[in-house]
C-alpha positions in Angstrom: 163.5 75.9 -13.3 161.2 77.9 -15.9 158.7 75.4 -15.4 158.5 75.9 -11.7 158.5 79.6 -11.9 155.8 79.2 -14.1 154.1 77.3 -12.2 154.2 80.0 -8.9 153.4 82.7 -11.2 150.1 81.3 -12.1 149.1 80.7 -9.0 149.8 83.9 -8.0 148.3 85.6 -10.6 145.1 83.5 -10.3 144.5 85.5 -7.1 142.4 89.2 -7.6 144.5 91.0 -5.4 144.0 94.5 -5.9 145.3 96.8 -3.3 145.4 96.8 0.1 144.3 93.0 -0.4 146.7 89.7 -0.4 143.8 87.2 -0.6 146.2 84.1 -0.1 149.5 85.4 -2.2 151.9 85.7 0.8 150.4 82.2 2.4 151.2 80.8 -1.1 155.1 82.0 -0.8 155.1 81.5 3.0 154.7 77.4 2.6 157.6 77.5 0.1 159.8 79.5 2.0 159.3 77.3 5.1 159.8 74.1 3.0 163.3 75.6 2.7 164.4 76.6 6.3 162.9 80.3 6.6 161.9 81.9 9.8 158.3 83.2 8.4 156.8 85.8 10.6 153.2 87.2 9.5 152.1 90.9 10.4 149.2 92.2 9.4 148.0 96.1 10.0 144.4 96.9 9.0 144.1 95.3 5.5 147.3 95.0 4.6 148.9 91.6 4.6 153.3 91.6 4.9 155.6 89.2 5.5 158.9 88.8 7.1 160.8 85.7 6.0 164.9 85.0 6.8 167.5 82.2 6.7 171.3 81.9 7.1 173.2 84.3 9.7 176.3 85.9 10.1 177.3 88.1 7.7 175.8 90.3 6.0 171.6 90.3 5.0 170.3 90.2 1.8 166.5 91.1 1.4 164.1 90.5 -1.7 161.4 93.5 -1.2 158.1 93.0 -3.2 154.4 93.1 -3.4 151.6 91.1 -4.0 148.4 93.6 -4.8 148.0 94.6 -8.4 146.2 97.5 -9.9 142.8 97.1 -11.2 142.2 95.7 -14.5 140.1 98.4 -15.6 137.7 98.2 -18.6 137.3 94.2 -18.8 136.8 94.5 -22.4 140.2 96.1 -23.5 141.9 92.3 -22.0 142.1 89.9 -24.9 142.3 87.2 -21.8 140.5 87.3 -18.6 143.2 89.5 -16.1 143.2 87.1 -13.7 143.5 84.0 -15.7 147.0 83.1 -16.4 147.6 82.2 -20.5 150.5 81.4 -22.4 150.4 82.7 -25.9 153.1 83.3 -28.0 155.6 83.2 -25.6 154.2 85.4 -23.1 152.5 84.9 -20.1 149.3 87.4 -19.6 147.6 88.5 -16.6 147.2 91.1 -14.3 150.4 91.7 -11.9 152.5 89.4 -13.9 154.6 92.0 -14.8 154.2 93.9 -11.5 155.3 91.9 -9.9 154.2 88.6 -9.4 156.4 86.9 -11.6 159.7 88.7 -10.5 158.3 87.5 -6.7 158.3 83.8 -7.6 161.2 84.4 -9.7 162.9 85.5 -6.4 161.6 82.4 -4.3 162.8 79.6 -7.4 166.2 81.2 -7.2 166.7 81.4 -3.8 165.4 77.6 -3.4 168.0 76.7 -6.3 170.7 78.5 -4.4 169.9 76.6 -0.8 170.1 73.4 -2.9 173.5 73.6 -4.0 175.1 75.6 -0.9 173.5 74.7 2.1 175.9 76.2 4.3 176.8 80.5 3.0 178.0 83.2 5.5 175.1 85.5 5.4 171.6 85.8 5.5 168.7 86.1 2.9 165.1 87.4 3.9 162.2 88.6 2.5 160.2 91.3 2.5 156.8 91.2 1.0 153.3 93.4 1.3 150.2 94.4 0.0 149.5 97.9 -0.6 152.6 98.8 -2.4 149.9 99.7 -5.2 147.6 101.7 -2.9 148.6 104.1 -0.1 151.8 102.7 1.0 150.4 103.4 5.0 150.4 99.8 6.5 153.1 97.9 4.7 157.0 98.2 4.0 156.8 101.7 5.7 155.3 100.2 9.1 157.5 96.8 8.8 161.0 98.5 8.3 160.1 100.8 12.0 159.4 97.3 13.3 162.3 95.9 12.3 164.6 98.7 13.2 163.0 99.1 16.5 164.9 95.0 16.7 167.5 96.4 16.3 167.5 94.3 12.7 170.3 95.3 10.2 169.9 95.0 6.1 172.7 95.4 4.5 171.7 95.0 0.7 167.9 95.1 -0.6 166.9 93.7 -4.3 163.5 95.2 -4.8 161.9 93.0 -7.6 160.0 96.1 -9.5 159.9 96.4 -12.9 162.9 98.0 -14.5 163.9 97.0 -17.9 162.9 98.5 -20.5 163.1 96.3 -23.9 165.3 93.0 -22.4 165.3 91.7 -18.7 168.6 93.8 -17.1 168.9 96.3 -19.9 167.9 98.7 -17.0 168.4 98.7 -13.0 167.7 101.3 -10.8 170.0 102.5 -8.3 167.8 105.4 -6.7 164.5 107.1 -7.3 163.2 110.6 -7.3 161.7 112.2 -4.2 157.9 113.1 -4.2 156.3 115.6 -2.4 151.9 116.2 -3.3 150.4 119.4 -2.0 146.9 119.9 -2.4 145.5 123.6 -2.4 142.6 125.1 -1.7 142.4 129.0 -3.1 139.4 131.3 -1.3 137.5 134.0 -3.3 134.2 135.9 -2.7 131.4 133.5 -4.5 128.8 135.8 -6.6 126.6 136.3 -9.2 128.9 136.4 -12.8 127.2 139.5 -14.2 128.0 141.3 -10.9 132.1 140.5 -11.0 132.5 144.0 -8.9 130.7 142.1 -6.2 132.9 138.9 -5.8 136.2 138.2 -6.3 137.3 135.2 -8.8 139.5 132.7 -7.3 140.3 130.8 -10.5 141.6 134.4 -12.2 143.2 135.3 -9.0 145.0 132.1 -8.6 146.3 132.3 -12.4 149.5 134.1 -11.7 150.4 131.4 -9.1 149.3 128.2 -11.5 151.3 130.3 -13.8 154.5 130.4 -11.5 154.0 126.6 -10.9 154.4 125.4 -14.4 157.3 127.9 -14.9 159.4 127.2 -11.7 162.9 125.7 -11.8 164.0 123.7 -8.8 167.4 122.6 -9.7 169.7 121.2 -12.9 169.7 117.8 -11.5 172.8 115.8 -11.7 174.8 112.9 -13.0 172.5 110.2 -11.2 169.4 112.3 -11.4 167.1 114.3 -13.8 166.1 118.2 -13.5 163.5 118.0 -10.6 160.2 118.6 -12.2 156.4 120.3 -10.8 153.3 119.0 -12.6 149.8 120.3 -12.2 147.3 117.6 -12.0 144.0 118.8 -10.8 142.4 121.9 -11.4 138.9 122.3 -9.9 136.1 124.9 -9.1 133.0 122.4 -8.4 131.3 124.8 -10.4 130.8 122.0 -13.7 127.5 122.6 -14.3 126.7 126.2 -13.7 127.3 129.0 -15.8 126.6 132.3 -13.7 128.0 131.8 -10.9 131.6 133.0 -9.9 133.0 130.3 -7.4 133.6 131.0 -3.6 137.1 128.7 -3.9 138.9 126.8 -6.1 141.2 123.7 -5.6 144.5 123.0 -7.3 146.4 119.6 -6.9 150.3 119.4 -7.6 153.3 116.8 -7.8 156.6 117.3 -7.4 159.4 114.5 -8.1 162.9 115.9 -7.2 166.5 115.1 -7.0 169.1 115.2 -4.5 170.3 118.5 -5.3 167.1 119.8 -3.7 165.4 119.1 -0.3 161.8 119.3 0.5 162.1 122.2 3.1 163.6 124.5 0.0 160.8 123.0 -2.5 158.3 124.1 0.3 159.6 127.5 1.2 159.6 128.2 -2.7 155.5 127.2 -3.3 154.8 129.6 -0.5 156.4 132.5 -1.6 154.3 132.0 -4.8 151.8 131.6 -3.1 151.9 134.3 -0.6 152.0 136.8 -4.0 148.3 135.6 -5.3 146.0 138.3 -3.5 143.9 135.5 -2.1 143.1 133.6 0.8 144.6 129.9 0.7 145.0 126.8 2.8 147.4 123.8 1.4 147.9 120.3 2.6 151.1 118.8 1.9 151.8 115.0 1.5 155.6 113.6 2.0 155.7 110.2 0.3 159.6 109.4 0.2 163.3 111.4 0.1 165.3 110.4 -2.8 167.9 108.0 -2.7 170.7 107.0 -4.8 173.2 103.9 -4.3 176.0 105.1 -6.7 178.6 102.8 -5.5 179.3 99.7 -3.3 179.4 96.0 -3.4 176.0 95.1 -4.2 175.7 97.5 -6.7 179.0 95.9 -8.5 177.7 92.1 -7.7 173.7 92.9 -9.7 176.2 94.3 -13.0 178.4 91.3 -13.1 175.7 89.1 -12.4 173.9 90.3 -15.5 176.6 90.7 -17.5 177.1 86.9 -16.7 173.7 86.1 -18.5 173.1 88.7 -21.1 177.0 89.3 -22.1 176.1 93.3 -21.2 176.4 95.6 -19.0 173.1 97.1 -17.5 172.1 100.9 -17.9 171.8 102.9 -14.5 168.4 104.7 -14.1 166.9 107.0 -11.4 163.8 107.5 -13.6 160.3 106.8 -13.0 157.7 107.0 -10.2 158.6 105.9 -6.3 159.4 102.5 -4.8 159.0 100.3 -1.3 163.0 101.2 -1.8 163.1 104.8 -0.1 161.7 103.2 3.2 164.9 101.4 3.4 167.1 104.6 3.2 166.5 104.4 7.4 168.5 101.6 7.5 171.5 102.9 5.7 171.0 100.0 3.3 172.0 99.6 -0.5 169.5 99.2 -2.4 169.1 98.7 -6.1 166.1 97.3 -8.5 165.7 94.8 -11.2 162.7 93.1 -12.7 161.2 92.5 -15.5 160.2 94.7 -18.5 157.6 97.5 -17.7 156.3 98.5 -21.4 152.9 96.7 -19.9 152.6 97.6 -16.5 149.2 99.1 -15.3 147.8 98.2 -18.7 145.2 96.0 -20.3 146.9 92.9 -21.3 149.7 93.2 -19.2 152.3 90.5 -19.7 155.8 89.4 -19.6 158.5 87.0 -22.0 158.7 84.0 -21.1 162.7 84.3 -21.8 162.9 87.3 -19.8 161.5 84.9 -17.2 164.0 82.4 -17.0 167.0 85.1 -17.3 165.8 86.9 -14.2 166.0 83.6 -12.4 169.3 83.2 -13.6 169.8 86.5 -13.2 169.3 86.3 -9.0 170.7 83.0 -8.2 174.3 84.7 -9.5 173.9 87.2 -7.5 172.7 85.0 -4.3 176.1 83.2 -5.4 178.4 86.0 -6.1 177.2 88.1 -3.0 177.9 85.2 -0.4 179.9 82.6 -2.2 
């Protein structure tokens, strides 16, 4: 079984596929899925490639959500290998995605294919849900397919999103909900003018001080037992003014993040950035971008089935974790779905020399044909 997944993962990591782009990844997993008996239905949307695979019926669905674009290398010359050509050393497998997530993908597809080998005939159904700009905006791929599939009238009852959670050994760490995140972008208007004449103009990067100010300061919530004190970080800070030295900016542009919990919603995090805002004696405009609600699956049977079925291959229990940045996950929380993640080891994700244990490998393989067995056998 290693050997196989092996195998996949190098071919799939032999393809550049930086997001939006597939280049050939999904066609690679569509052929072995329809070796097997899946109905494989292809939808593209602009650039981005997805797929829709299923098999079985009756019963309840189980879907494998992934992606096949990768970051960027980056700088070439901090990769001891070439990022896109798969090596073995030491026990680890290098290469660009293999750890996000390529090799949990054809881990995914060698355990399913193991599982329709020994029980060809389980009540239920397994699908798959794969795209390619999980990495990049998000616009075109699990967001679009899940409205497509709920305008079917389709119904998902657990999803296994293969991201990578552990943190030191595969299963050490599974997710069962992620953070909400909410970007606004803000522009702050002053009077532009000559710097030795400041009675003339008015500054908006002093002006806009008290509200930055507020920003870092503000305290959204305590968080809870299944999620961390929501948290606002500034990360751009901009006049356009780089270069010159006496001249007071007509405007300045200010760029925030803000990942929060369930003991907060976003129409309360909203309300509380404009009444800041609304104190700054200045002009201002603000764009605000929505990318997912948090979600939590504290309970329930798939939940239960991914701890016993790592317990069956590590001999522990995994450690339940709502940390981290966003996942293809929250565009499930439409379908009343529970979802929870496991993959592999993330200490090398969107880095130079990304790579993943071999071992770690062939335990998450293990790892999701128990619990393809112990959700439907």
């Amino acid at each position: 079984m290693l050997e196989d997944v092996l195998y996949l993962s190098k071919k799939l990591i032999k393809l550049p596929s930086i997001s939006p782009l597939d280049l050939g990844c999904q066609k690679i997993l569509s052929k072995r899925l329809q070796k097997i008996g899946f109905f494989i239905e292809n939808i593209k949307i602009n650039n981005t490639n997805n797929l829709w695979a299923y098999k079985g019926q009756g019963g309840k669905t189980l879907t494998f959500l992934g992606h096949t674009d990768v970051v960027p290398p980056g700088n070439i010359n901090d990769w001891k290998t070439d990022p896109f050509y798969p090596i073995i050393k030491d026990n680890f497998l290098f290469g660009r995605g293999s750890a996000d997530m390529k090799c949990s993908l054809s881990a995914m597809i060698v355990a399913t294919e193991s599982f329709l080998k020994n029980f060809t005939n389980f009540n239920g159904r397994i699908s798959f849900l794969i795209t390619s700009d999980e990495e990049s905006f998000g616009h075109d791929g699990t967001k679009k397919i899940i409205k497509i599939l709920k305008n079917r009238n389709e119904k998902i009852d657990y999803c296994l999103v293969g991201e990578p959670t552990s943190d030191v050994h595969v299963g050490d760490v599974i997710k069962n909900g992620r953070r909400g995140s909410i970007s606004a972008k803000i522009i702050f208007y002053g009077v532009q003018g000559h710097i030795a004449y400041p009675h003339l103009a008015t500054n908006p990067i002093h002006n806009s001080l008290y509200a930055i100010k507020n920003f870092v300061n503000l305290k959204l919530d305590l968080g809870n037992n299944f999620f961390q004190p929501s948290s606002l970080q500034i990360f751009y800070i901009s006049s356009g003014n780089k270069n010159i030295t006496n001249m007071i900016p007509g405007s300045m542009k200010v760029g925030l993040n803000i990942r929060y919990s369930t003991e907060i919603s976003k129409e309360i995090i909203v309300m509380k950035i404009k009444k800041i805002l609304d104190k700054c004696s200045l002009k201002y405009e603000i764009n605000w971008i929505f990318s997912g609600k948090p979600f939590i699956t504290n309970s329930g049977f798939l939940l239960e089935t991914v701890q016993k079925s790592i317990f069956q291959v590590n001999k522990f229990f995994p450690k339940l974790s709502t940390s981290g940045g966003t996942s293809d996950g929250r565009f499930l929380t439409c379908m009343n779905s529970e979802i929870i993640e496991l993959g592999l080891v993330n200490k090398t994700i969107h880095k130079a020399n990304e790579c993943v244990n071999i071992n770690d490998l062939y335990k998450l393989s293990k790892i999701y044909i128990n619990i393809l067995k112990n959700l439907f056998i």
